[in-house]
FIKOL-811069 format. One line per 3 residues: their letters; for each residue y, x negated, z of N, C-alpha, C. Coordinates in steps of 0.001 Angstrom, whole numbers, plus 500000, padded with zeros to 6 digits. Layout:
! residues N
a = Y X Z Y X Z Y X Z; ...
***
This chain:
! residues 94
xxx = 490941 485808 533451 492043 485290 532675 491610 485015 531232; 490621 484711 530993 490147 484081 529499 489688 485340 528767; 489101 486611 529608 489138 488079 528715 490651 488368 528168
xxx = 491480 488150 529447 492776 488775 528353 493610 488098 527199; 492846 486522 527603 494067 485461 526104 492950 485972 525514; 491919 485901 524887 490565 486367 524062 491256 487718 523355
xxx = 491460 488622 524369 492211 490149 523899 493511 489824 523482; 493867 489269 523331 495264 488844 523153 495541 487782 521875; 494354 487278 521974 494111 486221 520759 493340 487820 519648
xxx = 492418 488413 519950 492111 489119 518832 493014 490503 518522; 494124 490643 519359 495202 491927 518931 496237 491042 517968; 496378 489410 518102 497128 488881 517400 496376 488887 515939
xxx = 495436 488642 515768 494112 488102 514041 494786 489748 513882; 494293 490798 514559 493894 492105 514105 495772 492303 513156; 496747 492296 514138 498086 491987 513501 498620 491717 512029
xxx = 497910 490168 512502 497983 489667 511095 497324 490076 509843; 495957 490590 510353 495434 491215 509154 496244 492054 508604; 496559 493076 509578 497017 494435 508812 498481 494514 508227
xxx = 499278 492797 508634 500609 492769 508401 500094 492397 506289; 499156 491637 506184 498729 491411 505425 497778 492103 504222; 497574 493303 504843 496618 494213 503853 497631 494960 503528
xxx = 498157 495119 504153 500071 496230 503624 500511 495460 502763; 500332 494245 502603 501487 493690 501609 500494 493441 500591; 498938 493586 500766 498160 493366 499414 498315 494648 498379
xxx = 497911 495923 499620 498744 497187 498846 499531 497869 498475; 500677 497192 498980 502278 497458 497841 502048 496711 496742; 501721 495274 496790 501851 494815 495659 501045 494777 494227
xxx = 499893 495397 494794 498612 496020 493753 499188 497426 493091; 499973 498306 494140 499968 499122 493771 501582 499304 492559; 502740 498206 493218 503952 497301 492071 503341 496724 491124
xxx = 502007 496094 491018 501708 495381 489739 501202 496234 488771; 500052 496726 489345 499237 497806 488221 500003 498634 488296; 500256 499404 488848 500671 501375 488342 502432 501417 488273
xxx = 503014 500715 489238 504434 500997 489133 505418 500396 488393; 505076 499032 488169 505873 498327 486996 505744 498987 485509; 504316 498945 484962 503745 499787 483796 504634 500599 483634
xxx = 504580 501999 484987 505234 502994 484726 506797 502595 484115; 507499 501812 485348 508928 501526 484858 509138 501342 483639; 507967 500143 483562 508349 499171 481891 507967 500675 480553
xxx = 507371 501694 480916 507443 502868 479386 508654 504114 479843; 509608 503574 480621 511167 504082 480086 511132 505147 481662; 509936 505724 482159 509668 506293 483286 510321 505681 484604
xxx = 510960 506849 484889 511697 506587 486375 511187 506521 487687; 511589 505798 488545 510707 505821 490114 510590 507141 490393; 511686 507817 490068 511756 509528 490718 510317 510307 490002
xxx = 510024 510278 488672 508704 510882 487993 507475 510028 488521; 507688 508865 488618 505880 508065 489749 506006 508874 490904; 506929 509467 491552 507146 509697 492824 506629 511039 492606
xxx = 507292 512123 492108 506927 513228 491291 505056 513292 490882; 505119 512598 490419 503718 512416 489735 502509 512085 490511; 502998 511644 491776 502060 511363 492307 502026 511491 494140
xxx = 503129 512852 493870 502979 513804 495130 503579 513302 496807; 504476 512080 496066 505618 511459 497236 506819 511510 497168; 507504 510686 498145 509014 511250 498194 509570 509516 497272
xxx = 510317 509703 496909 510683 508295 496324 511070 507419 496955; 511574 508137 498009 512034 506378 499182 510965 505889 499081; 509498 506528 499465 508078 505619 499431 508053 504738 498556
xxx = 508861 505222 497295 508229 504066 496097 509059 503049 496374; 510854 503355 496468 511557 502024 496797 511145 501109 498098; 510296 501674 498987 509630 501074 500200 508508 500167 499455
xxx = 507647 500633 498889 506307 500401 498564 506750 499236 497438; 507489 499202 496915 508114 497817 495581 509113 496852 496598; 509403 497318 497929 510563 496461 498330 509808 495101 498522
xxx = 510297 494091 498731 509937 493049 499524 509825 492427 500446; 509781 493763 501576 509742 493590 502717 508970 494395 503052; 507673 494263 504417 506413 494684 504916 506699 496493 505120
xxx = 506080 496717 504409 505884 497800 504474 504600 499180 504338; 504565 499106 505992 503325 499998 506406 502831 501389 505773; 501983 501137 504756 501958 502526 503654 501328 503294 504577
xxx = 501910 504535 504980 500660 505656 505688 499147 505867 504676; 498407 506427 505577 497048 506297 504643 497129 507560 504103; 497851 508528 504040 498092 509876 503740 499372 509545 502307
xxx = 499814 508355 502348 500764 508542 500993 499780 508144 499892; 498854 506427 500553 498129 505664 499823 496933 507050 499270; 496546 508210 500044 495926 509135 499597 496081 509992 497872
xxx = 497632 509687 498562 498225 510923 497621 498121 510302 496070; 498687 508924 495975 498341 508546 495193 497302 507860 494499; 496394 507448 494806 494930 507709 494957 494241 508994 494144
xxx = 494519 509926 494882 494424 511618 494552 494899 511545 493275; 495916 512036 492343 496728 511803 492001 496307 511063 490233; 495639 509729 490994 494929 508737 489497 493597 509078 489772
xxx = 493127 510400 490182 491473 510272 490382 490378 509456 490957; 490797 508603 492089 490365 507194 492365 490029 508063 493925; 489074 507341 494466 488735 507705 495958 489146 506151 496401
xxx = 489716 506419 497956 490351 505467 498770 489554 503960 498402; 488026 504573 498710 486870 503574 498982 487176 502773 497507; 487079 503665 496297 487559 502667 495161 488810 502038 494942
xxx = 489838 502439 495601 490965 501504 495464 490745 500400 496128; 490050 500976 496952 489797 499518 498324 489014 497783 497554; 487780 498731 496801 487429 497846 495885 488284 497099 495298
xxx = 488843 498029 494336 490052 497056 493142 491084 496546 493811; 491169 496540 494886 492183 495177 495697 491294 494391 496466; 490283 494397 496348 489158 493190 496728 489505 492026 495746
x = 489214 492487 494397 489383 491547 493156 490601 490438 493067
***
């Protein structure tokens, strides 16, 4: 009985983490790169364009509600600004 609350206690931490690293990387990725873009006259549709996604991603990725970035979009854009995953990973350490 105490293996499965234990498993059950660490599928809940694991949860929370990842409900929580999704929302560190929308909002790193709304502060630095997507607001900028907005604020020099640039449309969600050209970030989207520009960086090899569909634009619902971007209205997903700015919404304010949890939203699970595939690691294949977070790639694309990544790709995209010349940055490897491992270094974005860094600059949302900070």
């Amino acid at each position: 009985m105490r293996s499965i609350v234990r498993n059950y206690s660490l599928s809940i931490l694991l949860f929370c983490y990842m409900v929580r690293i999704n929302k560190i990387i929308c909002e790193y990725i709304t502060k630095e790169w997507l607001t900028p873009w907005l604020d020099s006259n640039k449309s969600q549709r050209s970030f989207a364009d520009h960086h090899n996604i569909e634009e619902s991603t971007v209205r997903k990725i700015k919404s304010s509600k949890e939203y699970r970035i595939p690691v294949e979009s977070l790639y694309k854009i990544c790709d995209s600004r010349n940055i490897s995953l491992s270094d974005f990973f860094k600059l949302i350490e900070k």
